[in-house]
VEXDO-974345 format. One record per residue (C-alpha): x negated, y negated, z. Coordinates in steps of 0.5 Angstrom, whole numbers, plus 500, padded with zeros to 3 digits. Each point is the difference from the previous one (the first is absolute). Last residue first. Layout:
N
XYZ
...
// end
This chain:
804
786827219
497500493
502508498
498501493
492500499
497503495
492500503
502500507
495499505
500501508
495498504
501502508
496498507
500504505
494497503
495507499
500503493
504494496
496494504
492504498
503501493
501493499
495499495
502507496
507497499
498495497
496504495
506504499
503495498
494498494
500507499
508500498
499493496
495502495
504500494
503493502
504498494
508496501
498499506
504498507
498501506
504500507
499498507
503504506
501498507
502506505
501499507
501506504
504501506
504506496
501494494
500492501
499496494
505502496
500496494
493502500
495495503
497495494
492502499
501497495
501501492
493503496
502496493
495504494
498495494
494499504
497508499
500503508
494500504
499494505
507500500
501507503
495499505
504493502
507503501
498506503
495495506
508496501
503507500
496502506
501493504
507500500
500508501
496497507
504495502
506505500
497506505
504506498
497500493
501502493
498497493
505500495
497501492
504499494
497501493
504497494
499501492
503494496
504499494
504506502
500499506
500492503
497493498
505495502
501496493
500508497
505503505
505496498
500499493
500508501
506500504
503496495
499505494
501505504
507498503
501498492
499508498
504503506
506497499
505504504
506494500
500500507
492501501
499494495
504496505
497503508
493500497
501493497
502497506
506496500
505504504
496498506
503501506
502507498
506506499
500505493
507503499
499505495
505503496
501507496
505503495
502507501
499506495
492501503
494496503
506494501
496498506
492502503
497497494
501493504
496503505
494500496
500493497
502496507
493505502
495498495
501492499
499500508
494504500
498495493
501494504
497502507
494502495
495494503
501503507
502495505
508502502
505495497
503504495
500507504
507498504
503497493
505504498
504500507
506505499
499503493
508503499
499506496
508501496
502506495
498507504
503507498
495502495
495500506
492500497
495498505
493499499
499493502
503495504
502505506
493500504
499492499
505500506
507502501
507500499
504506497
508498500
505504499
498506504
502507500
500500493
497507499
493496496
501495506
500506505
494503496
496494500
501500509
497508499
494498496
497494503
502504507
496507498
495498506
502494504
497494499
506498495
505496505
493496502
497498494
506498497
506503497
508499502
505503498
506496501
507501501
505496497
507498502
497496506
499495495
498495504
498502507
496507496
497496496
498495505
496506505
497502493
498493499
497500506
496507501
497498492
497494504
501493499
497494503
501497506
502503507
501496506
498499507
504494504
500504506
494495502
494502505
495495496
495504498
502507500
508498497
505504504
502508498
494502498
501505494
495507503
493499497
497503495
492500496
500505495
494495497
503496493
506501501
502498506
506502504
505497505
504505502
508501501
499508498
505499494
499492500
493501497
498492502
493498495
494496505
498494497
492500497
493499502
499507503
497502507
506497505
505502494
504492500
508499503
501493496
501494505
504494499
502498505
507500500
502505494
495504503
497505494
502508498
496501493
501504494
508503502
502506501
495505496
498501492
499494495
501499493
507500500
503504495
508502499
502506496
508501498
504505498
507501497
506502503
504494496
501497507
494501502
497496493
505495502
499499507
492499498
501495495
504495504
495501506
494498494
504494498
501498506
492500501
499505507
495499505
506496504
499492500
505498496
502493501
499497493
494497501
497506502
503504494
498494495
492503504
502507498
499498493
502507497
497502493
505505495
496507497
504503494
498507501
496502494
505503494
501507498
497503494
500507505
492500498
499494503
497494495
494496500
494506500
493498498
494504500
494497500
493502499
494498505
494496499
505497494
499493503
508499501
499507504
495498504
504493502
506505502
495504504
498494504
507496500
502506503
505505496
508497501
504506497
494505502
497507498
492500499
498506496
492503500
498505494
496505500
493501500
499503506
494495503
503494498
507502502
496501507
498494499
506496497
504504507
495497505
501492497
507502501
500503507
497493502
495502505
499496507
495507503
502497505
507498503
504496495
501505494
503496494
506505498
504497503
500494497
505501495
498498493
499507497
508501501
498507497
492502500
499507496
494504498
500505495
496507498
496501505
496506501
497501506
505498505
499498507
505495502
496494501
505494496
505504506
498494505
503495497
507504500
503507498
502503493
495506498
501504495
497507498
501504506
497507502
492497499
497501506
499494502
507498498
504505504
495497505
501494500
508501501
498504506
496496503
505494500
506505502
495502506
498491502
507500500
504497493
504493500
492497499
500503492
498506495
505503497
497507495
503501494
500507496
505503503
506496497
497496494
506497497
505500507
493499505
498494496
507497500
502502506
494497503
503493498
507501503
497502507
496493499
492500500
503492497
497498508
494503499
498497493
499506495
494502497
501507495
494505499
500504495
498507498
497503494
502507496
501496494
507502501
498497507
500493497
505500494
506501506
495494503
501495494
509503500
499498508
497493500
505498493
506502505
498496506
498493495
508501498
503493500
504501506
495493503
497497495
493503496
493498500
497506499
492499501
495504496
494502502
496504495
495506500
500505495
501508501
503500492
507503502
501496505
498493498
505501494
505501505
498494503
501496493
507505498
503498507
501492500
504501493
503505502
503497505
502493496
503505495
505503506
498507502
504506500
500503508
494505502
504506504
502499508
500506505
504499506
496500506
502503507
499498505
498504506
492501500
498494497
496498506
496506498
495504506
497504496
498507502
496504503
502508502
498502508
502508501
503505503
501507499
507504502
500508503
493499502
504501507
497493502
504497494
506503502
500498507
498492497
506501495
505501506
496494505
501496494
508500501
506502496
504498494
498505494
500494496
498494504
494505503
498501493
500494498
495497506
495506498
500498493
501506496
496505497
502505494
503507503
509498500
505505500
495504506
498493502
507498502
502506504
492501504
504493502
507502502
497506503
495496505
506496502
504506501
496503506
505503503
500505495
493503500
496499495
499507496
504499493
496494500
494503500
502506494
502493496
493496502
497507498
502500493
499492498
493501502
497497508
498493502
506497497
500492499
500494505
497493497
499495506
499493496
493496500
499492498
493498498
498495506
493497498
497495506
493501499
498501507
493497502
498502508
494495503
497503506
497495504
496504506
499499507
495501506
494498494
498495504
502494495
507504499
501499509
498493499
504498494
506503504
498495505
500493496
506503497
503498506
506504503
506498500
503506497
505500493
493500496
498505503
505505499
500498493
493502500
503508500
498504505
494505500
498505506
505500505
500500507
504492501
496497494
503493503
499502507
493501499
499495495
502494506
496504506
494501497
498504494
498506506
496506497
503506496
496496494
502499492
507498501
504498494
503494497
504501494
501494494
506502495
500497493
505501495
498501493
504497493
503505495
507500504
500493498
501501492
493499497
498495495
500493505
495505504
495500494
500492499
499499508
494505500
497496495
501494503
503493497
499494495
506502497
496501492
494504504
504503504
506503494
494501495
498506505
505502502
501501492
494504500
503504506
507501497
496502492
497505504
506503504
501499507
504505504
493504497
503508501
498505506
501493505
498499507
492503499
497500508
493498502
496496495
493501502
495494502
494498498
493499503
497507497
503497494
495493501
504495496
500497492
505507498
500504495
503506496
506496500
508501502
505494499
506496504
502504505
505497504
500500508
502501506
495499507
498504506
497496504
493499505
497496494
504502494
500508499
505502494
506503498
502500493
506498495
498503492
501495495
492503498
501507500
498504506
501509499
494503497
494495506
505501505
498506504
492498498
501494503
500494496
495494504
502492500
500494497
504494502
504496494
500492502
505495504
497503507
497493501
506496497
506504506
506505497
498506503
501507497
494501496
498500493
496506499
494503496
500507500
492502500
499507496
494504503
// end
């Protein structure tokens, strides 16, 4: 008898491990380790992951259970997948079933439905009767919206009177389109044409169009042409006359744009000089890692595109990362025109459906590109050729919810296992990667000029505290306001930054004071003018805007900071010659907005473009010459030790944003603290001296690369005890690291208060712990009790790139 071991559908410690269970004979042929299975669980029916088969097993077999249901005919996870889920649990400290879930696209993942049904004629009681009101099975949910007490239903279940039945669905939707096509040969169908009666033209005009016509055709197509009615179809249908039937199809969320086909473009020398190296990789299926540091327009896409051209003439694929918000149109139609159908998109702007459905062209191997975000490191290819990472330095690709993996140190080794090479594309690299390359751990490929031969945009600094003294107190530097009639008055274009989204940051009391705080978060409610809500970001908790202050009744309540919302509003007042598109979360929720508010810029039917950090990156328009930077230093003052490198990073790429093409290009760039390095050596595009000093400056502080971090916040809704708790953590960690690592805390978090839950956090500083993931997962273990039954929550960052 085989023994399938599974790895089961609940993400808790104790069933952390493979369980084993029976093959039937009428599986034994078809399962395949990768494969989805449903299984028997206690008194469930639970998904999961089968991970490996035996021939044996440490249990009773007459004890075990047998598998129930196969969901799959061919493994969703392929054997390097499930090794590599392995790997990625163990580096992240998180479950197995958590790491195989981050693989899958959503509909891949089980639903599960509880039914409660009647096992006795007899009365269940006032309560149940009512509630199952002569029917024999109900669907939980019906209970769980009465009022009745668990206490009585668990009654009726412990004398047998009632049954829980648990229903698991998996939630796999393939699209299907009505096809019709004759039912009878092209000869009878002209004898039955001839017969149809004349009143029944509708029915001719059909019978008319499949004899010119006999290949099938969609049944929505058919009634747009011969323009009549299903009811027309469905009587032919009943005739034999016609035959329908249901086709699969993908949904493609392309499907009404067309691509222009692009040809490799003759490289300058720097470009080749980058591209023989990795070209060279290709061809002898070795493993490198490359990191391309180039400027902005100094052609790094068109390198990716000529070394994955070289891929798939191996007959190999390629798998391209994008930041999320650089998924731009722009940067889809550049894959999509040199490759064409070979490319899946995979990125949070599709539905759940279009998301399958790119999986599976990859899945089954009809595409041989795949452009997408994070997640996309886990496309399901056997055959990989090459692995690029652009704008490698974003942070996005560090994933915050479990399992919290970088999809860089996932790309190395999946590169690792392929044997092929792994590019890192950016014009301002971490000072991890870039300190990686100077050591020779990776090559470097440098890129100082555009191809164009043009020059960067020359940047000028704004003091906005000489424009307080000076009487203006607008949002805008004079010298910005003076640029930006300029450039509209030469019909050019402008993009203006600012590093926040909604009205305003924060809606205070100019008599008492008081700041409108969320009731379960520590932190200011965000006014969104276009609702008129207070909102947080944090926990989605909204509350309509007061009209008087809620501390002291005042009707001094006023707005403070500045939000993208409100610098549309004073554009509009100032330069009411202008319009504005406007891109932040809010305006670009919808699904196709992204790319329909960059399509009105690219037509020019928007002067200016402003928006958030979505607009610094990836875009490409000929026809912008000024990027103004309203508040340059809104991420300078956060507690995290890369504000400066983030803020460096950003001034960086959204100055490539003008004078991309014929037309010169400026940056204005606005701050309260010119004299920052970050803010001066960004301006002058000096990335080799912002290392250098950041370096110096991470050096005397201890921070990456010179050490290694591990973040550990611990949870509760009662604050003594999360006190207490991380106060224990922090002892057992000392007692059991080396003594040149620095454990700092236990501090709470920059936000102490989230969801009714306070957090704490300590830090861990290494430079060589091997055995620090056995020693918190030891920790965790001591309060296993706390974490199964008193709410209590752990969470470890092993990368850690979000502080707050």
């Amino acid at each position: 008898m085989t023994i399938a071991k599974v790895i089961i559908d609940i993400p808790t410690r104790q069933i952390n491990k493979t369980f084993d269970y029976l093959v039937p004979d009428k599986f034994a042929h078809i399962l395949e380790s990768g494969m989805r299975v449903i299984v028997p669980f206690g008194p469930r029916k639970i998904m999961g992951f089968v991970v490996g088969q035996s021939e044996h097993t440490q249990y009773d077999i007459r004890k075990m259970k047998e598998i129930l249901e196969v969901l799959d005919f061919v493994p969703v996870l392929t054997k390097e997948l499930l090794e590599l889920g392995k790997w990625l649990a163990a580096d992240t400290l998180s479950f197995y079933i958590t790491a195989y879930q981050a693989m899958l696209p959503q509909v891949l993942k089980a639903q599960y439905k509880k039914e409660l049904s009647r096992q006795t004629d007899d009365s269940l009681g006032k309560e149940l009767d009512t509630l199952f009101a002569g029917r024999e099975v109900i669907a939980f949910e019906a209970f769980e919206h009465s009022n009745i007490p668990y206490t009585v239903l668990q009654k009726a279940i412990k004398n047998d009177a009632i049954q829980v039945h648990y229903l698991v669905k998996s939630r796999v939707t393939k699209k299907k389109v009505t096809m019709v096509e004759p039912g009878i040969e092209s000869h009878r169908l002209e004898e039955v044409l001839l017969d149809i009666p004349h009143n029944a033209k509708k029915q001719k005009q059909v019978l008319a169009f499949f004899a010119e016509n006999d290949e099938p055709i969609e049944r929505s197509e058919l009634l747009k042409l011969t323009q009549t009615t299903n009811q027309t179809v469905q009587t032919l249908v009943k005739k034999s006359i016609l035959r329908q039937y249901q086709k699969e199809i993908y949904r493609n969320p392309y499907d009404d744009k067309t691509f222009q086909r692009t040809f490799p473009l003759e490289l300058t020398a720097q470009q080749r000089a980058a591209i023989d190296p990795i070209n060279r990789c290709i061809s002898a299926d070795e493993h490198d890692i490359f990191l391309l540091h180039g400027i902005t327009g100094s052609g790094k896409t068109e390198i990716y595109l000529q070394a994955i051209q070289k891929v798939i003439d191996k007959g190999m694929e390629a798998i391209v990362l994008v930041p999320e918000i650089s998924l731009t149109p722009q940067m889809v139609d550049r894959f999509k025109g040199r490759f064409g159908s070979d490319v899946a998109v995979m990125h949070s702007a599709l539905s759940s459906g279009e998301k399958y459905d790119e999986w599976r062209k990859i899945h089954q191997k009809e595409v041989k590109v795949v452009v997408g975000a994070r997640s996309a490191v886990f496309a399901p290819f056997e055959n990989i050729g090459i692995i690029i990472i652009d704008e490698e330095h974003e942070t996005s690709y560090k994933q915050e919810d479990q399992p919290r993996y970088h999809a860089r140190d996932v790309a190395i080794k999946r590169g690792v296992f392929h044997n092929c090479p792994v590019i890192l594309g950016s014009a301002t690299p971490t000072l991890e990667t870039f300190a990686r390359a100077k050591k020779g751990v990776y090559k470097l490929a440098s890129l100082d000029e555009r191809t164009n031969k043009k020059p960067l945009p020359q940047v000028e600094i704004v003091d906005m505290r000489e424009e307080l003294h000076e009487g203006n107190r607008t949002m805008f530097s004079r010298v910005l306001m003076e640029k930006m009639k300029e450039t509209i008055y030469r019909n050019e274009q402008i993009v203006l930054l600012l590093n926040r989204r909604g009205y305003s940051t924060f809606v205070m009391c100019r008599d008492c004071g008081h700041v409108i705080e969320c009731p379960h978060c520590d932190i200011a409610l965000t006014y969104h003018r276009n609702a008129n809500k207070l909102k947080c970001h944090y926990c989605a908790y909204e509350v309509p805007m007061p009209n008087d202050c809620p501390a002291c009744g005042s009707e001094s309540i006023r707005y403070f900071g500045t939000g993208t919302q409100r610098v549309e509003e004073a554009l509009t007042r100032l330069l009411p010659e202008a319009s504005v598109i406007r891109m932040d979360v809010d305006t670009t929720r919808k699904k196709g907005a992204h790319e329909r508010l960059l399509k009105k810029f690219a037509n020019k039917e928007g002067d200016i473009l402003l928006g958030t950090q979505m607009i610094a990156k990836g875009l490409d328009f000929a026809n912008v010459t000024l990027v103004g930077v309203l508040t340059a230093d809104s991420m300078l003052h956060l507690p995290d030790f890369r504000s400066a490198e983030k803020t460096f990073q950003l001034l960086t790429q959204v100055s490539g944003r003008a004078g991309r093409h014929e037309l010169p290009g400026e940056v204005i760039v606005q701050t309260y603290t010119p004299d920052n390095y970050s803010i001066q050596l960004a301006a002058n595009y000096d990335y080799q001296q912002f290392f250098l000093q950041e370096m110096r400056t991470r050096k005397v502080f201890q921070y990456p690369p010179y050490v290694f971090l591990t973040l550990i916040t611990i949870s509760d809704v009662n604050h003594a005890k999360v006190i207490q708790t991380a106060q224990q953590m922090v002892q057992m960690l000392l007692g059991k690291v080396r003594p040149d690592t620095i454990v700092l805390g236990p501090t709470p978090s920059p936000v102490l208060r989230v969801k009714d839950r306070y957090r704490y956090q300590c830090m861990i500083k290494y430079k060589n712990e091997p055995q620090i993931r056995e020693f918190i997962e030891e920790i965790r273990t001591h309060f296993k009790d706390e974490l199964k039954k008193d709410g209590l929550q752990i969470f470890v960052d092993m990368q850690p790139y979000q502080l707050m």
